[in-house]
C-alpha positions in Angstrom: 110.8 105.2 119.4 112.2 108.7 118.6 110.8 111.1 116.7 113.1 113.7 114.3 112.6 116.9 115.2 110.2 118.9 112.8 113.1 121.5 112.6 115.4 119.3 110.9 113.2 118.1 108.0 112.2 122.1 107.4 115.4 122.8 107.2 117.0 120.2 105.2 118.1 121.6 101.6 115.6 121.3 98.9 117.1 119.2 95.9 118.4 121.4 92.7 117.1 121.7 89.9 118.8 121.2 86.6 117.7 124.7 84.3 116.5 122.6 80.9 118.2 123.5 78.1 115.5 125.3 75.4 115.0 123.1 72.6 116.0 124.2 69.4 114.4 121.7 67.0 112.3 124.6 65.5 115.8 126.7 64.9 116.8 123.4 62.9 113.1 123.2 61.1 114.3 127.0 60.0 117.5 125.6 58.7 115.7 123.0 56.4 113.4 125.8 55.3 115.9 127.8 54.4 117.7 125.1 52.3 114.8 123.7 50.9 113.4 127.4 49.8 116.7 127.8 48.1 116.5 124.7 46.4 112.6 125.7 45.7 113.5 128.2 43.6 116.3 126.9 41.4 114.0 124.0 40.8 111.5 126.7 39.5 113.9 128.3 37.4 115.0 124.9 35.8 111.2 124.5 34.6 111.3 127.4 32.6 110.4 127.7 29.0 112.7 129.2 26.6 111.0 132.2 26.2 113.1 133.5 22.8 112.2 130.1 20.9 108.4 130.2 22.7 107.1 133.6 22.4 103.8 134.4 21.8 103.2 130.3 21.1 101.0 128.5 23.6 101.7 125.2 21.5 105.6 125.8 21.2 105.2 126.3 25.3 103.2 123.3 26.2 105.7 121.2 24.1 108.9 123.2 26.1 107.3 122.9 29.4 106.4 118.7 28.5 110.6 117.9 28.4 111.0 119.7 31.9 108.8 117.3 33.7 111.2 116.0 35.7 111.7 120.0 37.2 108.1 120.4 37.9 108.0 116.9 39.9 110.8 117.8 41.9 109.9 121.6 42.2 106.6 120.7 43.7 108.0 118.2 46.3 110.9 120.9 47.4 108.0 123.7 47.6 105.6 121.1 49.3 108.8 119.9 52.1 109.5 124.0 52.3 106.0 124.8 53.2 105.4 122.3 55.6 109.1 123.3 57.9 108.1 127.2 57.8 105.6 127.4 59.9 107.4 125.5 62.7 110.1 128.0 62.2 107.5 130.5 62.5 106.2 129.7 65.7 109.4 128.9 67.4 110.9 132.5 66.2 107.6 133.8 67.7 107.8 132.0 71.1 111.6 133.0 70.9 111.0 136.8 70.5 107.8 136.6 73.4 109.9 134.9 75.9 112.5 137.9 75.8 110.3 140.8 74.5 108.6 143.2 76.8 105.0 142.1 77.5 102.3 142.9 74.9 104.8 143.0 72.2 103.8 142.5 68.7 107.3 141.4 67.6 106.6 137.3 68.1 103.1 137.3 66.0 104.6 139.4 63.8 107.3 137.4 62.5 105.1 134.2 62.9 102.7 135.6 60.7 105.1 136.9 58.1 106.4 133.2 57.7 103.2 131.8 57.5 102.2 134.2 54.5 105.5 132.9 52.6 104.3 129.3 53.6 100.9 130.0 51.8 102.4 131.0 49.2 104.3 128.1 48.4 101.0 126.3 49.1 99.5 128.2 46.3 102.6 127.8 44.0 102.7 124.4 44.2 98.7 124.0 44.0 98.5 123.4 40.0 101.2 120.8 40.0 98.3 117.9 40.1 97.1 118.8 37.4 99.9 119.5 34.9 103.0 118.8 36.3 101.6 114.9 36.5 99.5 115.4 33.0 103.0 116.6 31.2 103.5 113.2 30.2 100.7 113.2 27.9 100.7 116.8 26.3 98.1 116.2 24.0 95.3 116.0 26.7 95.9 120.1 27.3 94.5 123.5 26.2 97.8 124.8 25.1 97.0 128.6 26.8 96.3 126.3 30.3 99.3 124.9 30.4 101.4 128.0 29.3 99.9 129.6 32.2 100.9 127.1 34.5 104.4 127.9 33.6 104.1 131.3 34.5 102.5 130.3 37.6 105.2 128.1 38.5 107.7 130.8 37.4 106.1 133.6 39.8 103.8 132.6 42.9 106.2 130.3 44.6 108.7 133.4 44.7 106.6 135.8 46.5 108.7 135.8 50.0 107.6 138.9 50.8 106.4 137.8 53.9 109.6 136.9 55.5 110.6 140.5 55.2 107.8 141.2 57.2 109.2 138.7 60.0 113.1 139.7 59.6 112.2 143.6 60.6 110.5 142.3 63.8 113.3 140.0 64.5 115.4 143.3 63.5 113.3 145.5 66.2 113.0 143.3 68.9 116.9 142.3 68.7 117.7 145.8 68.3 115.5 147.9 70.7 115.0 145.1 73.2 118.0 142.8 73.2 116.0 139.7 72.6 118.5 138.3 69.9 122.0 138.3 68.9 122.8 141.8 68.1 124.2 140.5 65.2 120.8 138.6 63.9 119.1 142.1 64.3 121.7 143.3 62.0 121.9 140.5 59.3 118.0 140.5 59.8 117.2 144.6 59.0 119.5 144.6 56.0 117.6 141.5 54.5 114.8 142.6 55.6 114.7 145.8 53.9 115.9 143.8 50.8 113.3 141.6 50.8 110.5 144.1 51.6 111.7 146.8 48.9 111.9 144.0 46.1 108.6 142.9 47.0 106.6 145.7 46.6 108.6 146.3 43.1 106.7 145.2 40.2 109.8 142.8 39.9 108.1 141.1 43.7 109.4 137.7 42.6 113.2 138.5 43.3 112.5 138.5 47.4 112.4 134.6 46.0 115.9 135.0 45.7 116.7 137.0 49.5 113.8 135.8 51.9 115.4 131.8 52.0 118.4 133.2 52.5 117.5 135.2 55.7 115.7 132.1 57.1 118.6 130.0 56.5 121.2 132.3 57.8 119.1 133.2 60.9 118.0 129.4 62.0 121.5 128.6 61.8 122.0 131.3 64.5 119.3 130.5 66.4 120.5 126.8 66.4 124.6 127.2 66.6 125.0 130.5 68.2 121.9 131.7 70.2 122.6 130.5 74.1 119.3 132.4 75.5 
């Protein structure tokens, strides 16, 4: 019986392996958010009280706020569905800017943790809901002054995306300075960004509501159709 030589078998070529393409399934989570957030905030704006018929009456407001009930069920589960995508987003975007950032960078925990700020905040926003939103049927069982501070809850805390302005100027840095995104991301991601930051440290913080789910729509939907990294 022969034996192969020993040389042979070192030599032979070792198989090849197939690179694996890097999911993108959080990039997609971001384009969810980003719709959803959208969608967040026109469903807040659709529970508003008439405010020139209102004024000044808790009574006139708890009666306003009753006919919108619809808007607040469908507000909370657009705030609740936005909240819960974000911080998948988050993470990914911070895995994303690690992988191609130099070591020890702050840009990935930065942007993750400006994300999951926003995401608390729809947490919060959407926190009261149980107990008026629901209750709205039956008007009669509130304080008046309760429930017309619910609709300015409603009207105000889920809008506070101030965080993702925080997480657009690290995406902005790190795509920038290090080339670890689309140049075109870093671009899109410093003007919104600086939008999104500026308006929220305004006394009028509520209009980042308007920018921040814009940014994470637009830059999942790079991440997910155009980033090849």
């Amino acid at each position: 019986m022969s034996i192969p030589p020993i040389e042979s078998a070192a030599l032979a070529p070792a198989p090849t392996r197939v690179a694996a393409r890097r999911p993108r399934a959080w990039a997609w989570a971001g384009v969810a958010a980003g719709g959803l957030g959208i969608a967040t905030i026109q469903a807040s704006m659709l529970t508003s009280v008439n405010w020139e018929l209102t004024a000044g009456d808790a009574e006139a407001m708890l009666a306003d706020a009753a006919e919108n009930q619809p808007a607040f069920l469908a507000f909370h589960l657009l705030a609740v569905l936005t909240m819960l995508v974000l911080p998948v987003f988050g993470a990914g975007l911070g895995r994303r800017l690690d992988a191609q950032s130099p070591a020890g960078s702050l840009h990935g925990p930065v942007a993750q943790a400006g994300i999951l700020l926003t995401a608390v905040a729809l947490l919060l926003g959407s926190g009261l809901d149980t107990q008026f939103a629901l209750g709205l049927s039956e008007p009669d069982l509130f304080v008046p002054e309760s429930a017309a501070f619910y609709t300015d809850w409603v009207a105000t805390i889920p809008w506070l995306w101030v965080g993702v302005g925080l997480s657009a100027l690290a995406l902005a840095v790190s795509s920038l300075r290090h080339r670890s995104a689309p140049r075109w991301l870093g671009v899109v991601s410093l003007v919104l960004g600086l939008l999104v930051l500026l308006t929220g440290a305004s006394p009028l913080q509520y209009l980042a509501g308007f920018i921040g789910p814009v940014w994470v729509l637009v830059v999942s939907l790079g991440f997910a159709l155009g980033d090849r990294r």
